[in-house]
matplotlib code that plots the C-alpha trace (Angstrom):
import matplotlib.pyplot as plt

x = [-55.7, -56.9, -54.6, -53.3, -54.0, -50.3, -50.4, -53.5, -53.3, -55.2, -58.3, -58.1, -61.0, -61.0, -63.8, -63.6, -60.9, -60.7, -59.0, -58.8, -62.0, -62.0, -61.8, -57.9, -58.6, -60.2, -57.1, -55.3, -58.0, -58.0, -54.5, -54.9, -57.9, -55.5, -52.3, -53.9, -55.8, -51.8, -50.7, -52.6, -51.9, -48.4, -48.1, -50.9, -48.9, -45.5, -44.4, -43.6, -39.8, -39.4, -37.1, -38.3, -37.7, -39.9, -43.2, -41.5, -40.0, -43.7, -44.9, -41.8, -42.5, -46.6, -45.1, -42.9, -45.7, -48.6, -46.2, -45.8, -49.3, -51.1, -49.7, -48.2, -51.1, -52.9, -50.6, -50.3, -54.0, -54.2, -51.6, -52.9, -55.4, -56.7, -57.7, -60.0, -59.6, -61.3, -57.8, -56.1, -56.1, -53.4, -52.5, -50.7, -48.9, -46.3, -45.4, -41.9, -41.2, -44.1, -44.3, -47.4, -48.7, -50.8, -52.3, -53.8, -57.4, -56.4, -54.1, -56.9, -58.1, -60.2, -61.5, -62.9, -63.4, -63.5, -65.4, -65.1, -68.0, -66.2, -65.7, -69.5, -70.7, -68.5, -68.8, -65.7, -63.6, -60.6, -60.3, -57.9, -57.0, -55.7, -53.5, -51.9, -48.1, -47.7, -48.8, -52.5, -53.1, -54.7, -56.5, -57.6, -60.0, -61.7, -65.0, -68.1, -66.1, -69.3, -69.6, -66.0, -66.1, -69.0, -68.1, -64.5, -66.7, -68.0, -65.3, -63.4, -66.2, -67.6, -64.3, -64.5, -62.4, -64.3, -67.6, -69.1, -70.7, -73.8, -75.2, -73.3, -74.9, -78.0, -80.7, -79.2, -75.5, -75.9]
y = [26.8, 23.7, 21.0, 18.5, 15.1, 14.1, 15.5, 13.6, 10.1, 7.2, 7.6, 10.9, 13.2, 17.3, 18.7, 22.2, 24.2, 28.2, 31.3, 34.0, 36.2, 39.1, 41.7, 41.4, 42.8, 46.3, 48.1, 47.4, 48.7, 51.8, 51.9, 51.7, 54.5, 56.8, 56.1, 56.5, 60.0, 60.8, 59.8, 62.1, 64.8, 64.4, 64.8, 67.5, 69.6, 68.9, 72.6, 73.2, 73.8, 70.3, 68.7, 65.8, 62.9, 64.6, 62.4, 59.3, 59.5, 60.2, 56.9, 55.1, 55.4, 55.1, 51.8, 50.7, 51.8, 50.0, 46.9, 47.1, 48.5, 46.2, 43.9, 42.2, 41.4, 40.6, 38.1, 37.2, 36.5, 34.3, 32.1, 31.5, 28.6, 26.4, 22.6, 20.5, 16.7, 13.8, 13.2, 17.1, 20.5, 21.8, 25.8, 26.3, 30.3, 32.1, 33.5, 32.4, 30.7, 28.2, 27.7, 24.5, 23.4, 20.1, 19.3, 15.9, 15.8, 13.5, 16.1, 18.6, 18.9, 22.1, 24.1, 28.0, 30.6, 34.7, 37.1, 40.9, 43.3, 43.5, 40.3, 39.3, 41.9, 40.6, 36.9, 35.8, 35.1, 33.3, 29.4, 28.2, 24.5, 24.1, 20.5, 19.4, 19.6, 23.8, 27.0, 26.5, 27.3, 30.2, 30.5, 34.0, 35.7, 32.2, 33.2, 31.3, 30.8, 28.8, 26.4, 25.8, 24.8, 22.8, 21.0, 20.3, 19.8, 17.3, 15.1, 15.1, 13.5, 11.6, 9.3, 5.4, 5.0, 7.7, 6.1, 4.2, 1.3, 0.5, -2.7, -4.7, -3.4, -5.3, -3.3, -5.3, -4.3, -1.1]
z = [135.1, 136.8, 138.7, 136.2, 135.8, 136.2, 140.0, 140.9, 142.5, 141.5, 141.8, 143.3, 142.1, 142.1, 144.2, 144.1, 142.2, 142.2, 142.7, 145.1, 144.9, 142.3, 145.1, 144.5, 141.2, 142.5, 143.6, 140.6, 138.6, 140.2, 139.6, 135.8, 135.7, 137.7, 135.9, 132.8, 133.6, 135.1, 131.7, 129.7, 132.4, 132.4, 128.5, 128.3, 130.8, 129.3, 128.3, 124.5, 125.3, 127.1, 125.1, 122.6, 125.2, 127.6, 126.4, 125.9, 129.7, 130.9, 128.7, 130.3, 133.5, 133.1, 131.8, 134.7, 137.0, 134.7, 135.3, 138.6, 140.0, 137.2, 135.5, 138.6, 141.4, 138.2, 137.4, 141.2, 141.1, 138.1, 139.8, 143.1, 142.8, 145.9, 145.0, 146.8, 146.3, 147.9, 149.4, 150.3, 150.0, 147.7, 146.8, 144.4, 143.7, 141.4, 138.4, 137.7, 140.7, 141.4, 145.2, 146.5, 149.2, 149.9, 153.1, 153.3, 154.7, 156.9, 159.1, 159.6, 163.2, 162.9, 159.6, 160.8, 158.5, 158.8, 157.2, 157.4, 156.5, 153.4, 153.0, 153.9, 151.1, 148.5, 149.4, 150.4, 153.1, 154.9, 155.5, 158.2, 158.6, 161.4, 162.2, 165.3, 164.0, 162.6, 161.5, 160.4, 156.5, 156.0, 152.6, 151.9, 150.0, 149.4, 147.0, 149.1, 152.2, 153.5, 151.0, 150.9, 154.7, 154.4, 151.3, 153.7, 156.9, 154.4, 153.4, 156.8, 158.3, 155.8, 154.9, 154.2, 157.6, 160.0, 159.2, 162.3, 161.4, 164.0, 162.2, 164.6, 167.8, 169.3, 171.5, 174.7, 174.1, 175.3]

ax = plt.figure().add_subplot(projection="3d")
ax.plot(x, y, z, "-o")
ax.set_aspect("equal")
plt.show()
């Protein structure tokens, strides 16, 4: 879901909106291949003289675990989103409890990024801002890490009130 309107100020304009990369996604899918081939185990091997609740507590707890190993970071990843305005960064996570976070653009000293081998073959990465009051903000699993930090590189430096104006300066001033 992208940033509303409503938390936007005037004239503020969305650069870049997304999610953490998909790579959140792979463990969880494992999960479900394993719990299900566990669930058709579990109820294959039941013996005959189980009694008749035996199946339905395998199905309950292939449910609790679906809900937890599944379900959950699935969730988790479809509520984390990372913003990019013309103005700040802003994160945004939770399910029930929404937690956000905006850093103005202003406040950013430094912007680095890290990428594992892992990371570099599945094209993502981490983004840390770094300002001169804190913790630095550490965005991971950024999908195109690169672009991200140039498109940020881009707007730090390339603000109305960083811009040095040289039309004023004659060959002799120097």
């Amino acid at each position: 879901m992208a940033i509303s309107r409503k938390t936007l100020g005037e004239g503020e304009r969305v650069i870049l909106h997304m999610r953490t990369h998909g790579k959140a996604l792979i463990w969880p899918a494992v999960a479900m291949v394993l719990l299900g081939a566990a669930l058709g185990a579990g109820i294959a091997l039941l013996p005959e003289s189980s009694p008749p609740w035996g199946p339905w507590a395998v199905v309950t707890l292939f449910v609790i675990l679906v809900l937890w190993l599944v379900l959950f970071p699935f969730l988790r990843w479809l509520t984390t989103t990372y913003s990019v305005t013309d103005r700040r960064i802003i994160t945004r996570r939770g399910i029930l409890n929404k937690t956000g976070h905006d850093l103005p653009l202003r406040r950013i000293n430094n912007v680095n990024y890290h990428r594992s081998l892992t990371d570099r073959m599945l094209g993502c990465g981490t983004l840390v801002l770094e300002t001169a009051a804190g913790q630095p903000l550490a965005l991971r699993d950024l999908p195109r890490v690169e672009h991200v930090h140039v498109t940020i590189n881009n707007l730090l430096y390339q603000r109305d009130d960083c811009r040095f104006d040289a039309g004023w300066i004659e060959d002799g001033d120097w």
